[in-house]
Wavefront OBJ file of the C-alpha trace (Angstrom):
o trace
v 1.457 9.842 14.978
v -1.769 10.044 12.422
v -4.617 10.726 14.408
v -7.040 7.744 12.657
v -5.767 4.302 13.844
v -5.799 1.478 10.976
v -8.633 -0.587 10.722
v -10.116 -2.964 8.432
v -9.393 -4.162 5.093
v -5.615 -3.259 4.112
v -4.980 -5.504 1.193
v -1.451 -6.430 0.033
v -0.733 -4.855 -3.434
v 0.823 -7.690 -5.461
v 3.222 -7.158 -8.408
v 2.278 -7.764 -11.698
v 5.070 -8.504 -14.111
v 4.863 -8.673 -17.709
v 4.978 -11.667 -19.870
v 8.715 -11.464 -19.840
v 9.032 -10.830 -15.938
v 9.579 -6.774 -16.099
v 7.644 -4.752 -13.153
v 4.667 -3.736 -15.305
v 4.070 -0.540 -14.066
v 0.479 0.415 -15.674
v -0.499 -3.042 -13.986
v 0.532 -1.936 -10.594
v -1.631 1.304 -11.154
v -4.609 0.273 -12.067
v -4.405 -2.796 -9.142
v -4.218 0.229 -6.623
v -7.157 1.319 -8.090
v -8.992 -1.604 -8.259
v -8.151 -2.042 -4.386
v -9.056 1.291 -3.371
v -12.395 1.418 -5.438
v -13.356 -2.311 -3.804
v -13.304 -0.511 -0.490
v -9.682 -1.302 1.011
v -9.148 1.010 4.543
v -5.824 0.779 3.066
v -2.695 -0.570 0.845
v 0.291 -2.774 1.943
v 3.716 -3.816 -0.132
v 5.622 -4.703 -1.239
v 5.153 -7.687 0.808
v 5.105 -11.712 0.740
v 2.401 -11.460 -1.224
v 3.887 -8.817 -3.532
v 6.689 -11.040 -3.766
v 9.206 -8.686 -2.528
v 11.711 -11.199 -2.378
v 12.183 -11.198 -5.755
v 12.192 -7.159 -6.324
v 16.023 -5.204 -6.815
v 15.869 -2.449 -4.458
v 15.759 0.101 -7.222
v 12.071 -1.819 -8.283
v 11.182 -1.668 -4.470
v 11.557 1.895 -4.669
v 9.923 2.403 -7.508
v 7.074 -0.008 -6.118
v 6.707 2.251 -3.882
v 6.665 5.664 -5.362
v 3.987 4.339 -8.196
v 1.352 2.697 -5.373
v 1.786 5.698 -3.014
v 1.561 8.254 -6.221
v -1.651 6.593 -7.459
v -3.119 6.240 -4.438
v -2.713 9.763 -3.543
v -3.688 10.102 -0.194
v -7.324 8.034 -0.411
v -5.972 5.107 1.467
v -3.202 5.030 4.089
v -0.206 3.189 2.038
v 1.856 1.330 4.728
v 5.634 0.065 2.920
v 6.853 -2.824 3.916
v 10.433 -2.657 4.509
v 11.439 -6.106 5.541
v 15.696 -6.337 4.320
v 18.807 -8.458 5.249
v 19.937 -5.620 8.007
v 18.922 -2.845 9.690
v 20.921 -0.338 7.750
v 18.702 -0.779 4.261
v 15.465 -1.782 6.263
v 16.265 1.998 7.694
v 16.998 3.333 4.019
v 13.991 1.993 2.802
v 12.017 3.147 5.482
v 13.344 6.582 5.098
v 12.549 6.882 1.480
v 8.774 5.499 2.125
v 8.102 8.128 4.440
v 9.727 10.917 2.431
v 6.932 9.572 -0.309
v 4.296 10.065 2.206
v 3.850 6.657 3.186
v 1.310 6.358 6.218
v 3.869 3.977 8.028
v 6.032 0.934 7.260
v 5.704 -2.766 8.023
v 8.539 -5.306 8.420
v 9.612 -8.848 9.693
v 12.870 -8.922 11.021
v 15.808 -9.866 9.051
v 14.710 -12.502 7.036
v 17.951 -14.680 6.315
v 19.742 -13.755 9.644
v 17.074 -14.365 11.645
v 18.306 -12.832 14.855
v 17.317 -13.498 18.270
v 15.516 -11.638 20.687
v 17.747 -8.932 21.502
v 18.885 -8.627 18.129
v 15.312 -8.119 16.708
v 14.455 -5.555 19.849
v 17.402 -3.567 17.975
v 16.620 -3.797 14.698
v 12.904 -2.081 15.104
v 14.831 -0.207 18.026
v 16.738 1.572 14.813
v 13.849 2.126 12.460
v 11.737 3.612 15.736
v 15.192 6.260 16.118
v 14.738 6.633 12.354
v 11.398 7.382 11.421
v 8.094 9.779 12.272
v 5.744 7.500 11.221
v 4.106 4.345 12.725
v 5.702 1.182 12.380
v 3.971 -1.935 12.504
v 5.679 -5.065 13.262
v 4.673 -8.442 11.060
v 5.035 -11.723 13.304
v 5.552 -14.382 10.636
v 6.377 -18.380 11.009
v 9.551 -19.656 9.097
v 11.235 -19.953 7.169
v 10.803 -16.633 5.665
v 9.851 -15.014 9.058
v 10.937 -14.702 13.095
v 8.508 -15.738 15.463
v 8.591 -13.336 18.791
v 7.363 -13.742 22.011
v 4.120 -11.730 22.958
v 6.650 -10.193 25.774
v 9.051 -9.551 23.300
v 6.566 -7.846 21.165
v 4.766 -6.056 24.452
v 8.270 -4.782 25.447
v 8.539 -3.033 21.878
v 5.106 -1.456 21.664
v 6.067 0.044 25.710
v 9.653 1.427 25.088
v 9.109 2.383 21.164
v 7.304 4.989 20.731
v 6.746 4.594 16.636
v 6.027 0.650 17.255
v 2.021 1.173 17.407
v 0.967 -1.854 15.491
v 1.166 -5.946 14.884
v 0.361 -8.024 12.192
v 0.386 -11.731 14.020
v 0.626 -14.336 11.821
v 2.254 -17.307 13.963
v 0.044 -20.413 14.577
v -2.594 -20.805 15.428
v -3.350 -17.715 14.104
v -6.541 -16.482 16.174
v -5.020 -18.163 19.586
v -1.694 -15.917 19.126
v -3.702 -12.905 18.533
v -5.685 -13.020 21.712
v -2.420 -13.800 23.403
v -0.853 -10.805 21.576
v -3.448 -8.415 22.323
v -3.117 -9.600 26.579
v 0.323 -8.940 26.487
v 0.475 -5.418 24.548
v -2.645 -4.391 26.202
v -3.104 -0.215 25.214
v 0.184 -0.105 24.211
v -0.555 -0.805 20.987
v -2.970 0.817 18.559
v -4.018 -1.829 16.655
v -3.662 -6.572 16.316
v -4.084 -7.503 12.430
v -4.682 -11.221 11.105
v -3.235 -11.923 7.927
v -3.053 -15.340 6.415
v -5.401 -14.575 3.504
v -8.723 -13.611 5.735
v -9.080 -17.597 6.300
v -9.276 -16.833 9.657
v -10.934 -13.859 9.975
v -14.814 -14.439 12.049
v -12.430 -15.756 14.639
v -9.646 -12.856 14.338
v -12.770 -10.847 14.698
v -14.230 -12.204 17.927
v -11.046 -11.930 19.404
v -10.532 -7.981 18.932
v -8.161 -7.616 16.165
v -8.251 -4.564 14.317
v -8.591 -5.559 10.816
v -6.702 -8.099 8.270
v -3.886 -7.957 5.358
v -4.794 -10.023 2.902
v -4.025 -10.438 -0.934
v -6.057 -8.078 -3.093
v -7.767 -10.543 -5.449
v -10.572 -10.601 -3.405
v -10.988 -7.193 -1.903
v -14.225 -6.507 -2.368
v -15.837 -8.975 -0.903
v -13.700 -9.094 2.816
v -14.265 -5.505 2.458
v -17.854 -6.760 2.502
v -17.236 -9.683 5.405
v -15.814 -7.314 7.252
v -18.211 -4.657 6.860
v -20.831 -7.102 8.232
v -18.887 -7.847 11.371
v -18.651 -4.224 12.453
v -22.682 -4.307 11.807
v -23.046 -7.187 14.076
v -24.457 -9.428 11.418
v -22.652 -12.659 12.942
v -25.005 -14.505 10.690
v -24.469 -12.792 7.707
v -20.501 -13.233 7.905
v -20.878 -16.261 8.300
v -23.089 -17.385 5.506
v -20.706 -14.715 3.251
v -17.607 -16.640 4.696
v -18.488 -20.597 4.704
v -19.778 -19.218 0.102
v -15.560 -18.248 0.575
v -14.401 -21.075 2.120
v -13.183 -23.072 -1.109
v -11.354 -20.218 -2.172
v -9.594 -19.711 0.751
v -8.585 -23.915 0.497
v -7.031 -23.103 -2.419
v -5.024 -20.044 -1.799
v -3.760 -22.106 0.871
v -1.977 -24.431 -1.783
v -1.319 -21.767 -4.151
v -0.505 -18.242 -2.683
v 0.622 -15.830 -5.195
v -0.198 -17.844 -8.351
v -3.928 -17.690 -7.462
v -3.911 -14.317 -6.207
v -2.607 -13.454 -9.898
v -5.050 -15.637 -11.881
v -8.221 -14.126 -10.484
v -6.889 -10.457 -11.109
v -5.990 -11.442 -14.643
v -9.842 -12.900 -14.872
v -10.802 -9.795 -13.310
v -9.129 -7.833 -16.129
v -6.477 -5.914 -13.548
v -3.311 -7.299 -14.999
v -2.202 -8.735 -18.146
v -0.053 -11.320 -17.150
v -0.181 -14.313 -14.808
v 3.874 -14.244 -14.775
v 5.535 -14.591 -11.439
v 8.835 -14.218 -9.823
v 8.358 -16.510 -7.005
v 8.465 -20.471 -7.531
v 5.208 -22.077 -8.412
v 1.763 -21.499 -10.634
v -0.833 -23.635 -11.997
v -0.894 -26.301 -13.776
v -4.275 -27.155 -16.294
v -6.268 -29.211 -13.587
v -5.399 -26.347 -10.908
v -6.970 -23.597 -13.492
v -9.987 -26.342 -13.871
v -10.723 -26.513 -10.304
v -10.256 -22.679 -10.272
v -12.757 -22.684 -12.580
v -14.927 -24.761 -10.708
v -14.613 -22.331 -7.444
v -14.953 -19.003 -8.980
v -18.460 -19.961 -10.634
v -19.677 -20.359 -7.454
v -19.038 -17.503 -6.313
v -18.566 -15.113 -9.304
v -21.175 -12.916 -8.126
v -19.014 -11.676 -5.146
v -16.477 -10.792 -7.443
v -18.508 -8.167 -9.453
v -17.377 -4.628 -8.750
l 1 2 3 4 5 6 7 8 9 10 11 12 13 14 15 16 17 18 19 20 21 22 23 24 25 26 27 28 29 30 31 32 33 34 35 36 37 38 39 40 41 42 43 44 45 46 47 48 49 50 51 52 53 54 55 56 57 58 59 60 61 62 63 64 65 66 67 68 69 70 71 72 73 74 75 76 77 78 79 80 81 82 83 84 85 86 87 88 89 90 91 92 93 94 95 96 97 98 99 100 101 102 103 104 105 106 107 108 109 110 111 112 113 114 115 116 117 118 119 120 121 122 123 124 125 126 127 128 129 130 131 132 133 134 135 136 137 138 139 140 141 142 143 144 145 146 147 148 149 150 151 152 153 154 155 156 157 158 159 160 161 162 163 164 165 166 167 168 169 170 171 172 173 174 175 176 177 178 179 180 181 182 183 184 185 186 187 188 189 190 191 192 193 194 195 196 197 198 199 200 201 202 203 204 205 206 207 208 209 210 211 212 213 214 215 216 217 218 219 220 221 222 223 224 225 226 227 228 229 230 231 232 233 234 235 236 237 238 239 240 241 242 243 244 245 246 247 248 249 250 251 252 253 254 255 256 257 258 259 260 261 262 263 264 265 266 267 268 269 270 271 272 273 274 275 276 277 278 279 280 281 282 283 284 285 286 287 288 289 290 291 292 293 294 295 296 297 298 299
């Protein structure tokens, strides 16, 4: 068990391909250090938002072993693991904590989808497997596996590696207080995900920190540094300047997430895997949003 429990800002590392849809490697570096120089407590991926979908398992791998190398220890780097079956969710978990990784995340298996007692024994292998915490993510379809806050109670009681939750079922906040009742001590740490959109009410609530794309990093590192002051007010006014950003990212995911780290100068291509992007009036009203708040955006 690591001795400093998670909390705050762990932004999701996203992909960057190159114009022709290779991993672009250099990209991925220098987005890990963009992320850790914002402020992130710590690095997550390759997940939704990394589009890990799309990734062979050799480019998982090697995901993985570039945005642990780089980040070298600054940051806890927690891999997400989700796969079709236990047996590679296991492999892959394996080789992310032979890399150093601070712990793994992962949905159950995404196109079986299995019920209760089938997820209880899919994290009930990767607990057997592994030295390192595991945090279970608690996603809606069609991609993820809801679980009951029992279900997910029982887990953080009878596995001893199972030590945190990212809850991202709706509505969001509501599920995370009902989370956190259930597991009670049993579990280290609640995180929101969801982009941050929720976040002042994740907060009030007791969770222990969001995932969010790392676009933004900077600035929730910022929100969130002004909740753990006790500057309700100040959140606030920092969230409702955010708000139009976080409308969007609701319509666009991954193809925003991209754009503004291309603006940013992070990565050189806007290309994506997963279906989707912008379209001229989308990059207009991007436009539109991101004068408004450009200042937040400076390093």
């Amino acid at each position: 068990m690591t001795t400093e429990a998670w909390r705050g800002i762990l932004s999701i590392v996203v992909t960057p391909f190159t114009a022709s849809g290779a991993l672009d490697e250099e990209g991925l570096r220098r987005t890990v250090r963009f992320c850790i120089a914002a402020g992130a407590a710590g690095l997550v991926g390759p997940a939704n938002a990394s589009e890990f979908a799309t990734l062979s398992d050799g480019e998982r791998r090697r995901w993985l072993e570039i945005v642990v190398g780089e980040a070298s220890g600054q940051v806890p780097v927690v891999a997400s693991i989700t796969s079709g079956h236990a047996l590679p969710a296991v492999e892959l978990a394996r080789f992310a904590q032979d890399l150093g990784a601070a712990g793994v995340m992962s949905m159950p298996p995404h196109v079986l989808h299995p019920d209760a007692a089938g997820c209880y024994a899919y994290y009930q292998a990767l607990d057997a497997a592994l030295c390192i915490p595991i945090c279970i993510q608690n996603y809606n379809g069609p991609i993820g596996t809801p679980m009951s806050g029992e279900l997910l109670a029982r887990m953080c009681r009878e596995l001893p590696q199972v030590q945190y939750l990212k809850e991202e079922t709706l509505p969001e906040p509501r599920q995370i207080s009902a989370t956190l009742a259930a597991v009670g001590a049993h579990c280290r740490g609640v995180f929101g995900g969801q982009g941050g959109v929720y976040l002042l009410d994740e907060y009030r609530r007791g969770a222990a920190g969001n995932m969010p794309g790392c676009h933004s990093t900077g600035v929730l590192v910022a929100l969130w540094r002004l909740l753990e002051a006790g500057d309700q007010f100040g959140a606030r006014a920092l969230f409702n300047r955010l708000l139009p950003l976080f409308n969007f990212e609701r319509l666009y995911g991954v193809a925003v997430y991209k754009e503004i780290l291309h603006r940013r100068g992070i990565i050189d291509s806007v290309y994506q895997r997963a279906p989707g992007g912008l379209d001229a009036y989308d990059r207009l009203e991007l436009e539109e949003i991101l004068r408004d708040i450009e200042p937040l955006l400076q390093p």
